[in-house]
C-alpha positions in Angstrom: 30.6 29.3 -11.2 29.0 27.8 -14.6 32.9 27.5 -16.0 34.4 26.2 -12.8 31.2 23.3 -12.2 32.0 22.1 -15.8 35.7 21.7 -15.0 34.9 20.0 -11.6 32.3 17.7 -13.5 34.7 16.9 -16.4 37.7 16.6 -14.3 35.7 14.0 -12.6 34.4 12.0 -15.5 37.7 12.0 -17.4 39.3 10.2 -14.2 36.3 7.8 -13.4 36.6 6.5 -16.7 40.0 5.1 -15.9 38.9 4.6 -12.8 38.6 0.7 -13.0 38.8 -2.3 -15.5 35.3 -2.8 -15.1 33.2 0.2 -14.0 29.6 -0.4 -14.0 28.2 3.3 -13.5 30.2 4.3 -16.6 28.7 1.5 -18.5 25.3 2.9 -17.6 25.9 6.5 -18.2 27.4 5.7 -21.5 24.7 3.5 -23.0 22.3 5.9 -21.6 24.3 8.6 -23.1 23.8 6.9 -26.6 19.9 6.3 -26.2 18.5 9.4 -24.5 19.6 12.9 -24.9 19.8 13.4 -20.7 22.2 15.1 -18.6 24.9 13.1 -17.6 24.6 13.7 -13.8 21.0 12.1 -14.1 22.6 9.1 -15.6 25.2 9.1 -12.6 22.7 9.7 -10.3 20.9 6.7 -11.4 23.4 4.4 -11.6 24.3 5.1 -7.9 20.4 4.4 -6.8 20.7 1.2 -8.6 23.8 0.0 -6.6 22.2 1.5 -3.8 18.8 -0.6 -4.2 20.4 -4.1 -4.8 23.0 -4.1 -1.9 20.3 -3.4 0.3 20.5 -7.2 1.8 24.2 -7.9 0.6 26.3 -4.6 1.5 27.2 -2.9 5.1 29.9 0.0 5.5 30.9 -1.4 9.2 32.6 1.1 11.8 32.7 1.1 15.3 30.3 3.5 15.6 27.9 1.9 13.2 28.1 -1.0 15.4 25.4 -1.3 18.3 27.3 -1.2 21.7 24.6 -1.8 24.3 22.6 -5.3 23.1 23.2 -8.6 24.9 22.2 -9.7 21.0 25.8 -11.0 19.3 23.7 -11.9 16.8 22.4 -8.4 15.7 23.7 -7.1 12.2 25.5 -3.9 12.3 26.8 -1.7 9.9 25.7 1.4 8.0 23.4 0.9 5.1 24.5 2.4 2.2 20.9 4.1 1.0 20.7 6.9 -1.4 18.1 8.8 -1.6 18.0 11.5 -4.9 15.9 14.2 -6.6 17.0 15.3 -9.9 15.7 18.5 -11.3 15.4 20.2 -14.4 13.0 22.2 -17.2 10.0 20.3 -18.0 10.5 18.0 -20.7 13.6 19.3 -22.3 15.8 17.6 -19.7 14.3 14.3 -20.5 13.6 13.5 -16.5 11.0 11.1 -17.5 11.9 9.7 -20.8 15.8 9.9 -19.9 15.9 8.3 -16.5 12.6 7.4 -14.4 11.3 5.3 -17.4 14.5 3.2 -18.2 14.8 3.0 -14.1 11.3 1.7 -14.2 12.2 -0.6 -16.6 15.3 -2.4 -14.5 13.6 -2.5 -11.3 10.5 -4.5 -12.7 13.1 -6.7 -14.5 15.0 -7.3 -11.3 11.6 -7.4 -9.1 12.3 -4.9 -7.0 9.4 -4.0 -4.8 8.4 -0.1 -5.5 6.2 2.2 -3.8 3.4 4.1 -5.2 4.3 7.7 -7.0 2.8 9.6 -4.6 2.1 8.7 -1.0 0.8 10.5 2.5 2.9 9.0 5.3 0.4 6.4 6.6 0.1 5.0 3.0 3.5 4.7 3.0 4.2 3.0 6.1 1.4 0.9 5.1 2.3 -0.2 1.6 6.0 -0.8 3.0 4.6 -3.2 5.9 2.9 -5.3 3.0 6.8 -5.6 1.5 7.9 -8.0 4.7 10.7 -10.3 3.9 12.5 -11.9 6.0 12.2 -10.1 8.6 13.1 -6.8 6.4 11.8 -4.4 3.7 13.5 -3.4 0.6 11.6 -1.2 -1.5 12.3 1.9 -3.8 10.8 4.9 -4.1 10.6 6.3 -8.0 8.3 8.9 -9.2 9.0 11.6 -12.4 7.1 14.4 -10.1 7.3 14.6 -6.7 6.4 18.3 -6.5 2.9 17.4 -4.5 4.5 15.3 -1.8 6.9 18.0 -0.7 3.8 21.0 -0.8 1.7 18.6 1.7 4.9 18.9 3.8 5.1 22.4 4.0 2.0 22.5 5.4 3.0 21.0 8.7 -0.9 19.8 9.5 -2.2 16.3 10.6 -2.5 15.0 7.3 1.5 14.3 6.9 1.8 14.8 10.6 5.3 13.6 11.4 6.5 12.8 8.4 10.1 14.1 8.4 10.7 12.1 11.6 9.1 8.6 9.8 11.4 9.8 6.7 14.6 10.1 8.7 14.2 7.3 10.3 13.3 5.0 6.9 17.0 6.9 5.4 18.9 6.1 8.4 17.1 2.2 7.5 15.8 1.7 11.4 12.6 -0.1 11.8 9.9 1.7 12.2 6.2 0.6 13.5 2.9 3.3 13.9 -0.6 2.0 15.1 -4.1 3.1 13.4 -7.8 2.8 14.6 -9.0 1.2 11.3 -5.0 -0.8 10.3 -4.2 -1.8 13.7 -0.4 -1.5 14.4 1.7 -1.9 10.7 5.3 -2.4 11.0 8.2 -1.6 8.9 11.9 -3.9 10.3 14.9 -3.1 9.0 13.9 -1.3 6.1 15.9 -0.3 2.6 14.0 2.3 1.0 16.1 3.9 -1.5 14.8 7.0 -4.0 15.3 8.4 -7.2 12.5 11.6 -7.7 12.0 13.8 -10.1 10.5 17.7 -10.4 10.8 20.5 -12.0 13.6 23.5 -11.3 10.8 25.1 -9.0 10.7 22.4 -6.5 12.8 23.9 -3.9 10.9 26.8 -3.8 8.2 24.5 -1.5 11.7 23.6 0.8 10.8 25.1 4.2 13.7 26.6 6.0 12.8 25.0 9.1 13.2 21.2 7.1 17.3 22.4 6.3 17.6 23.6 10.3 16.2 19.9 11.2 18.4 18.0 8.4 15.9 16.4 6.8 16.5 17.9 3.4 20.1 17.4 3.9 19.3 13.4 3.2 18.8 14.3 -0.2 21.5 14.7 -2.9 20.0 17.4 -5.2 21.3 16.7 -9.0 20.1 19.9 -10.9 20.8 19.8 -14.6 20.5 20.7 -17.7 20.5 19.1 -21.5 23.6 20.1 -23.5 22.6 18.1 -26.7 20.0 17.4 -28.4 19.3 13.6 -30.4 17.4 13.3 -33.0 14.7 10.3 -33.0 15.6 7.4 -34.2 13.6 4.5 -35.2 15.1 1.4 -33.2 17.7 0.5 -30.8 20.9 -1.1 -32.1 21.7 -4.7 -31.5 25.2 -3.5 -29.4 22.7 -1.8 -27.3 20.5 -4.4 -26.4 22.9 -6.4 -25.4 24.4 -3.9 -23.1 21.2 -3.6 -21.5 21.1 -6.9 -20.9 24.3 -7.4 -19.5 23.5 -4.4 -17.1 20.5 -7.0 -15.8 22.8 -9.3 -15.6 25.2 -7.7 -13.7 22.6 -6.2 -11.1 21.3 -9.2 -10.6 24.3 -10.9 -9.6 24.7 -8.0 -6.8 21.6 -8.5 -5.5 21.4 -12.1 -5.5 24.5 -12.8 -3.6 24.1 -15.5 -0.7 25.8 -13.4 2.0 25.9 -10.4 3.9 29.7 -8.6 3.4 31.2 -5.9 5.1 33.0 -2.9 3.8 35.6 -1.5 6.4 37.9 1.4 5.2 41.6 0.4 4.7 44.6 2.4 6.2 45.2 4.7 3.5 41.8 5.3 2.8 40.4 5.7 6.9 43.5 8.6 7.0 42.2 10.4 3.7 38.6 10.4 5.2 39.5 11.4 8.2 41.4 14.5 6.3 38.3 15.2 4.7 36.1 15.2 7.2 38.4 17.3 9.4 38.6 19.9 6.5 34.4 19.8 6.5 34.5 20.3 10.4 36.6 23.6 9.9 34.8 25.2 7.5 31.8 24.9 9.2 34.0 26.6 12.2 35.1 29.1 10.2 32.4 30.0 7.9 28.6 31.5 8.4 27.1 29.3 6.2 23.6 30.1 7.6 21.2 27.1 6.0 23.8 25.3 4.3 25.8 24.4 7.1 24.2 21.3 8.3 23.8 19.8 4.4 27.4 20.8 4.3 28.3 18.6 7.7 26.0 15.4 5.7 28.6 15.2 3.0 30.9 12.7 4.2 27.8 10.5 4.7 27.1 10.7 1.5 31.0 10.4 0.7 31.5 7.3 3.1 28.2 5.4 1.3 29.4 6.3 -2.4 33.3 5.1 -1.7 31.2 1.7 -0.5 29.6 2.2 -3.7 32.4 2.7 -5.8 34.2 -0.2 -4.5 31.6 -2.6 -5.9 30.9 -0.9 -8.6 34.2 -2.1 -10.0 33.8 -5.5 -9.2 32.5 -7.4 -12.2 29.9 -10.3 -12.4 32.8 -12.8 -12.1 34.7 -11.1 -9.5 31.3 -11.4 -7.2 30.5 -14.8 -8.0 34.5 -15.5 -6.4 33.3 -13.4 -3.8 30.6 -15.8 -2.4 33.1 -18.4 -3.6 35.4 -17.3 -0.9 33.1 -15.5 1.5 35.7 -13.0 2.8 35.3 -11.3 6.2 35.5 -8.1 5.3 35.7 -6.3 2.3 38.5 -2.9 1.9 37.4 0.0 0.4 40.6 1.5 -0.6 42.2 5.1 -1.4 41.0 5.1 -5.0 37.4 4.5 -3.6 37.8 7.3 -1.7 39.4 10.0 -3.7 36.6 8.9 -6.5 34.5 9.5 -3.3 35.7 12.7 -2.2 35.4 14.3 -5.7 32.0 13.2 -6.4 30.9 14.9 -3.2 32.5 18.1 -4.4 30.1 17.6 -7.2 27.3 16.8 -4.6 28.0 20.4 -3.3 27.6 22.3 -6.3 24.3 20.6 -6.7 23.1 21.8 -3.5 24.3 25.6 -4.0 22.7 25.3 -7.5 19.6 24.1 -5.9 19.1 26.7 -3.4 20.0 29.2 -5.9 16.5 27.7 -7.5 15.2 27.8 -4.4 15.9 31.8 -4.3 15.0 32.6 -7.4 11.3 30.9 -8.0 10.7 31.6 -4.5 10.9 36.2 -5.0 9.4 34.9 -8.4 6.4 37.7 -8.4 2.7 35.0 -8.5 1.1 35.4 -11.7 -2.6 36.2 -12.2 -4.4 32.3 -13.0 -6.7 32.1 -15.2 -9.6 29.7 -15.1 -7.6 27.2 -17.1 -4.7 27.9 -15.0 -6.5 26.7 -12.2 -8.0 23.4 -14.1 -5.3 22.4 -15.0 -3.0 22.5 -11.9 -6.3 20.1 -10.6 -5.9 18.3 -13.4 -2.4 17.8 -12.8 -3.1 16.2 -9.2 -5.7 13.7 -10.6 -3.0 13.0 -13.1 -0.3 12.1 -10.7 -2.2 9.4 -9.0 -3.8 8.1 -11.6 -7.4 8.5 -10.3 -10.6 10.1 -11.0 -11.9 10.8 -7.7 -9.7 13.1 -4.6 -11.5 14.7 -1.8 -12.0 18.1 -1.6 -10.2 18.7 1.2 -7.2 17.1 -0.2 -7.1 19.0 -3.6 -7.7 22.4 -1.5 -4.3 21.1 0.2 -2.3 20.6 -2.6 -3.7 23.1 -5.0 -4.0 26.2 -2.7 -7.0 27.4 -3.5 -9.3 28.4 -2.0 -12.2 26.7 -0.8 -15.0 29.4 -2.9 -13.0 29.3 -6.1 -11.8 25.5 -5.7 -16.0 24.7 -5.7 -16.2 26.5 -8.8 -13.7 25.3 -11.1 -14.2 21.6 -10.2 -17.8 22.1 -11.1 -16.8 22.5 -14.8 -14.9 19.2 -14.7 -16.1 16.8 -12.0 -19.3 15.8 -10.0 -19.8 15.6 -6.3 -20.6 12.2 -4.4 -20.3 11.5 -0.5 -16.9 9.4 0.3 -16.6 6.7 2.6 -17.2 7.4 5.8 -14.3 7.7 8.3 -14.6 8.5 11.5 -18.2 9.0 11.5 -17.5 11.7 8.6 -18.6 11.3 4.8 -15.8 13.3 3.0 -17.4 15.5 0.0 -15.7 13.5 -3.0 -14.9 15.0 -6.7 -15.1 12.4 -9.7 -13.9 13.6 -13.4 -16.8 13.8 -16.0 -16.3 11.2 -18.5 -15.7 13.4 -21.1 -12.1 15.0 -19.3 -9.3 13.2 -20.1 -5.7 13.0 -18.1 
């Protein structure tokens, strides 16, 4: 399987690059390619979340079924947003997650001021922080974080404290408005929301996936982009001058996409509607005809992802002039065409060796026997949870959720490391709060 992936991957690469005059995900990948010492399929994989992010007000895939059939609104927008949600995986920091890709990401989405949500969230914060992001009448946020492994544990757990979370999730990918009401908030709404994600964790990740979450779909939102680093760079001490200006024209270009002053349409054109349909049809029957158990419903979401990504690709080959004609003209709907597609069609077979990869993770950290913890083990996995929100105080019952120990032992290890103090109350409760020492640092 490792031979025929890397013929599938470079099969793909060596066409995209002739794929257009101007392509702007190769541009990324290759100047990322230069600077950092990442996998290539993080640097694709970001690229697509940064399309995805700034057409979030300017781009609809429009079908008849993405159109709204019962509203007495002729007014209402329809169309299929085309939000990509990621999580790429890989050895801790060999693979250059952080340094590679979250960090330079970082970097474009405060340049382009694109609202972002915290690094790690419960559901209420979420939809909380995201009702704070209103504008005009509609949210548009991204969510980036370099480890996401503590979100996904307090959803296994399947208690009130992320109570309903893979419904509010599903609904936020599918970008339908969403509203929730609390006794101390009042009711917080989210309308027509674009939340896009790029995460990051490390290779034992999907051992915290819950089979049940696969059998629901929810993890099948998520295109999984396991990787690993086949070259190593050595430091050097600046960027070049070619580089720089790359990056900037990347900005550049980015921020033409998202400032555009209209909404377009992407519709599939003939030859492109009959190669979908082709492909989808050759999904349908091998879900039929094969027992593919957990996988089956992530393998009936591909041409989702394949429909969003030919959207995708079609702009992506548009370059800054081409969309300044484009709100020249203001044309009613834009074709994605066979190219698009095909491109489309073969990235998703890479999509699917992601996924297989990733459950083969799964598998294997999950019979992975548990290893005796030592007292430092255990500090620093607390540690680690301070670390990832950038605090020095958590309540107990929150770092017995996430660290999974127990309550006895917890008591004792924080005791070396923190002091106790009585939390706000909530509910007519005081929660028992832990606060670092001065003298630990994160």
């Amino acid at each position: 399987m490792p031979e025929e992936y890397e013929k599938v991957l470079g099969d793909f690469l060596e066409e995209f690059k002739n794929y257009s005059a101007f392509n702007f995900i190769m541009e990324y990948a290759d100047l990322l390619s230069q600077v950092t010492d990442a996998p290539i399929e993080y640097h694709l994989a970001a690229a697509l979340f940064l399309l995805s992010t700034v057409t979030g007000k300017t781009f609809r895939f429009l079908s008849a079924v993405d159109s709204k059939l019962f509203t007495l609104n002729d007014d209402d927008i329809d169309g299929r947003k085309l939000i990509l949600w990621f999580i790429i995986l890989g050895k801790s920091r060999i693979s250059r997650k952080t340094t590679g890709v979250i960090n330079k990401i970082k970097e474009i989405t405060k340049e382009l001021y694109i609202n972002t949500v915290s690094r790690s969230f419960t559901i209420p914060a979420l939809i909380s922080e995201l009702s704070k992001m209103v504008e005009d009448k509609s949210v548009n946020a991204a969510w980036i974080c370099d480890e996401c492994s503590s979100f996904f544990i307090l959803m296994s757990k399947k208690d009130g404290y992320i109570m309903d979370a893979e419904a509010v999730l599903s609904c936020l990918y599918d970008g339908k408005s969403y509203s929730a009401t609390t006794q101390s908030r009042g009711k917080e709404s989210v309308p027509n929301p674009v939340l896009t994600c790029l995460l990051a964790s490390t290779n034992n990740l999907p051992s915290k996936f819950k089979s049940d979450a696969f059998w629901q779909g929810f993890y099948n939102r998520f295109i999984f982009v396991p990787a690993t680093r086949k070259t190593r760079k050595q430091l050097r001490p600046r960027l070049s001058a070619d580089e720089k200006k790359k990056a900037k024209e990347i900005i550049h270009y980015l921020t033409a996409v998202k400032t555009l002053n209209y909404l377009y349409y992407l519709v599939l054109d003939k030859e492109a509607n009959a190669i979908y349909s082709q492909y989808e049809e050759s999904i349908e029957n091998r879900i039929e005809k094969e027992d593919l158990g957990i996988k089956e419903g992530y393998m009936g979401g591909i041409p989702n992802f394949v429909i969003r990504i030919a959207c995708l690709f079609r702009i992506n080959r548009m370059s800054k002039e081409e969309l300044m004609e484009l709100d020249e003209e203001h044309p009613a709907c834009l074709p994605v065409t066979e190219k698009d597609m095909k491109m489309a069609i073969k990235f998703g077979k890479l999509i699917w060796f992601w996924f297989e990869k990733m459950m083969s993770l799964r598998t294997k950290h999950s019979s992975e026997p548990e290893k005796v913890k030592t007292t430092e083990d255990y500090e620093a996995i607390i540690l680690s949870i301070y670390k990832e929100r950038g605090v020095r105080e958590l309540p107990q019952n929150f770092l017995r959720t996430l660290s999974k120990i127990q309550s006895d032992k917890l008591e004792k290890i924080l005791e070396g490391i923190a002091y106790r103090r009585a939390g706000k109350s909530t509910g007519g409760r005081r929660p028992l709060m832990w606060v670092l020492r001065d003298e630990i640092k994160l």
